[in-house]
N, C-alpha and C positions, 0 to 999 in steps of 0.2 A: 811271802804269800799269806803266811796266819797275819801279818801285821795290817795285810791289807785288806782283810775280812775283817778287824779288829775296826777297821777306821772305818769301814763301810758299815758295820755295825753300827756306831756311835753316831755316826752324820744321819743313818737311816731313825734312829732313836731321837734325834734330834729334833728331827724333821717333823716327825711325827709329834711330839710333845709342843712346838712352833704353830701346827696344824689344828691341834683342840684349843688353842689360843685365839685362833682366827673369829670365830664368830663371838666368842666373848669378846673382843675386842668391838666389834661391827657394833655388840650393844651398846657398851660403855661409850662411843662414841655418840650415837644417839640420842642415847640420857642424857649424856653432859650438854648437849647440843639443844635438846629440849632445856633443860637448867637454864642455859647461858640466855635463850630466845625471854624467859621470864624477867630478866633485869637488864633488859634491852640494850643489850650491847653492840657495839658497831658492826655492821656485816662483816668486816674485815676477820674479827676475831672467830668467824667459825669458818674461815675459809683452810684453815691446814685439815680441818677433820673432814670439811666436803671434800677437798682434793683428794686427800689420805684414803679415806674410805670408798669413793667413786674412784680413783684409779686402782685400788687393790679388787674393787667388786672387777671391773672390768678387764684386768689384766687376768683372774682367774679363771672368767668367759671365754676372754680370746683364747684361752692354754685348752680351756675343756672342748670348744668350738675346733682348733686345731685339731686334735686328737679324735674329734669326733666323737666327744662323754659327753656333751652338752644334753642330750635328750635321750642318753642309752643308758641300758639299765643291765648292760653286759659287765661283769668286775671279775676279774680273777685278779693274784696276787699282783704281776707288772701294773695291773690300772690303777691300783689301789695304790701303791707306791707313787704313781704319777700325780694320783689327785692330792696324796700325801706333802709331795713336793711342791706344787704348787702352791693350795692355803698357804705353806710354810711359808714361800717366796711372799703370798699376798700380805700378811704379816709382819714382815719384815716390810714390806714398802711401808706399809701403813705405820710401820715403829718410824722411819725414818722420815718419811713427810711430815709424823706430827712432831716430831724432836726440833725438825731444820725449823718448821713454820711456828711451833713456838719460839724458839731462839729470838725469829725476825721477829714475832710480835713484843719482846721484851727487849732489844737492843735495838729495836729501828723505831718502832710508837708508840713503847713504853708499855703495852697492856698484857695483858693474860690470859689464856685459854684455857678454861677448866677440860674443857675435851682434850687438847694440846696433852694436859699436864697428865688427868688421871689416867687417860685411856692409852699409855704407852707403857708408865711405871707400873700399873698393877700388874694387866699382862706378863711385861718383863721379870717381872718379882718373881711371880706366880713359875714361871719357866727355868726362872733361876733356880727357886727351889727345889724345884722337882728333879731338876734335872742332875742340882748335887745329890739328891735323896734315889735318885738312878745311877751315881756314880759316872755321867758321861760328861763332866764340865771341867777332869781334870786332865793331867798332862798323859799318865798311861803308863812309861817309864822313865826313869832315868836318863833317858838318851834324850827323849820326847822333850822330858822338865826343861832338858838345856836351851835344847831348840825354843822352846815354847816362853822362856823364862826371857829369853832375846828377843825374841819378838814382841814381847810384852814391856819390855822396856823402852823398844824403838815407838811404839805405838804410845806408851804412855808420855817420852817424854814429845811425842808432838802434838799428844794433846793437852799437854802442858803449856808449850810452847802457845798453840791457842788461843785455849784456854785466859792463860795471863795477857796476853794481846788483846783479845777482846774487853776482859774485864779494868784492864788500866784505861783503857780508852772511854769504856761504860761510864767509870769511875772519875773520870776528871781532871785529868795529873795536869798539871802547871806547865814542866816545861819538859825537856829529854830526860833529864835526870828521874825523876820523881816517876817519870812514864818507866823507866827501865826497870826503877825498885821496885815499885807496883807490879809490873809483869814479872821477874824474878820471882815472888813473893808468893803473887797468889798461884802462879803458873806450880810452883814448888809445892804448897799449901794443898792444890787439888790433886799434881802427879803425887805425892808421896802416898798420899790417901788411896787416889783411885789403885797405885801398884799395891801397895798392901792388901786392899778388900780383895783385888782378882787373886793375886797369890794367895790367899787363905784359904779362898773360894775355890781354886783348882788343887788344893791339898786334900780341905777335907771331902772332896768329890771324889780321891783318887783314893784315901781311906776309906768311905764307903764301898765304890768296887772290888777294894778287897776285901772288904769282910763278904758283900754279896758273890764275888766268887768262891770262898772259902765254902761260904754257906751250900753253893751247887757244887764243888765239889764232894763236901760231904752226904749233902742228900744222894748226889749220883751213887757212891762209895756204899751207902744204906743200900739203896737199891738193887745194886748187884749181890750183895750178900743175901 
C-alpha cells in the first residue's frame, strides 16, 4: 500500500513538472518556426512542429471538452489533477512528433528543423533536471533498481539495435559486411552511452530523495519537539 502511494506520488510529480513544460514548449515551437520562415526553408521542414503543436493543442481540447473544463471555471483538487495530466500527455505528443518528424527530415531529405531540434531538447533537459533536483527520476529501492536496471537494458539495447540499423544505412556501408560492423559499432557507441547517462541519472535522483527525505524527516522530528 505505502509503495503504491510512493508511485502515485512520483507519476503525480511527474506529471506535474511535464505540465509546466507544456506551454514553454508551444513557444519554442513558434520562435523556431518564425526563425526557420526567415531563411525560407521548404514547407516541409516546419511540418513536425505544425503537426506536433496543432495535434497537442487539440488533443488537450478534446480531453478539457470531454470533461466539460473547456469553459468552466469550477477546480477543485481531482480537476486539477486532470488538467495536470493532460498538458502532461500534450507534451509528451509534442516531444514525440517532433523527435519522429525530425528523424524523417534527417534520414529521408537530408534537412533540419530548428523547431524539430530545439523545442524537444530544451524542454526535456529542463524536466530532466528538475526532476533529478525532486528526486522522482530514480529507481526508489533496491528491488525497484533490479527491476528497473532490466528494463533499461532491454530498452537500451533495442535502441541500439536501431539506432546502428539506421545509421549504417544513413552512412553508406558497401556490402553485408561493413553494414553489420557499422551497425555493431555505432549501435554499441550510443547503447553504452545512452545506459550509462540513465543509470547516473536514476542514481543521483535516488541520492537526492534521500537526502530530501532525511531533511522532512528531521524538520518533522523539530517540530514535534
Amino acid at each position: 500500500m505505502q509503495n503504491k502511494l510512493i508511485d502515485e506520488r512520483v507519476s503525480n510529480e511527474a506529471d506535474k513538472l511535464m505540465s509546466e513544460m507544456f506551454f514553454l514548449q508551444l513557444c519554442l515551437v513558434v520562435i523556431a518556426t518564425i526563425v526557420q520562415m526567415f531563411f525560407d526553408r521548404p514547407f516541409i521542414v516546419h511540418l513536425p512542429a505544425i503537426i506536433g503543436c496543432g495535434g497537442a493543442i487539440i488533443f488537450v481540447l478534446l480531453r478539457y471538452a470531454m470533461a466539460g473544463l473547456l469553459f468552466s471555471k469550477i477546480t477543485d483538487e481531482r480537476i486539477e489533477t486532470y488538467k495536470i495530466r493532460t498538458k502532461s500527455l500534450g507534451c509528451i505528443i509534442t516531444i514525440y512528433t517532433l523527435v519522429f518528424g525530425g528523424f524523417v527530415l534527417v534520414f529521408f531529405f537530408d534537412m533540419i528543423s530548428i523547431a524539430a531540434l530545439f523545442a524537444w531538447w530544451i524542454p526535456a533537459l529542463i524536466h530532466t533536471i528538475r526532476s533529478i533536483k525532486k528526486g522522482i527520476d530514480g529507481f526508489g529501492s533496491k528491488k525497484e533498481e533490479k527491476k528497473g536496471l532490466r528494463r533499461l537494458k532491454l530498452s537500451t539495447a533495442i535502441g541500439a539495435l536501431f539506432f546502428g540499423l539506421v545509421m549504417a544505412g544513413f552512412d553508406g556501408a558497401e556490402n553485408v559486411q561493413d553494414f553489420a560492423l557499422r551497425t555493431i559499432a555505432m549501435g554499441a557507441t550510443w547503447g553504452i552511452l545512452f545506459y550509462w547517462l540513465m543509470k547516473l541519472t536514476a542514481k543521483i535522483s535516488d541520492k537526492r530523495a534521500d537526502r530530501l527525505l532525511e531533511k522532512s524527516e528531521t524538520n518533522i522530528g523539530g517540530d514535534n519537539e
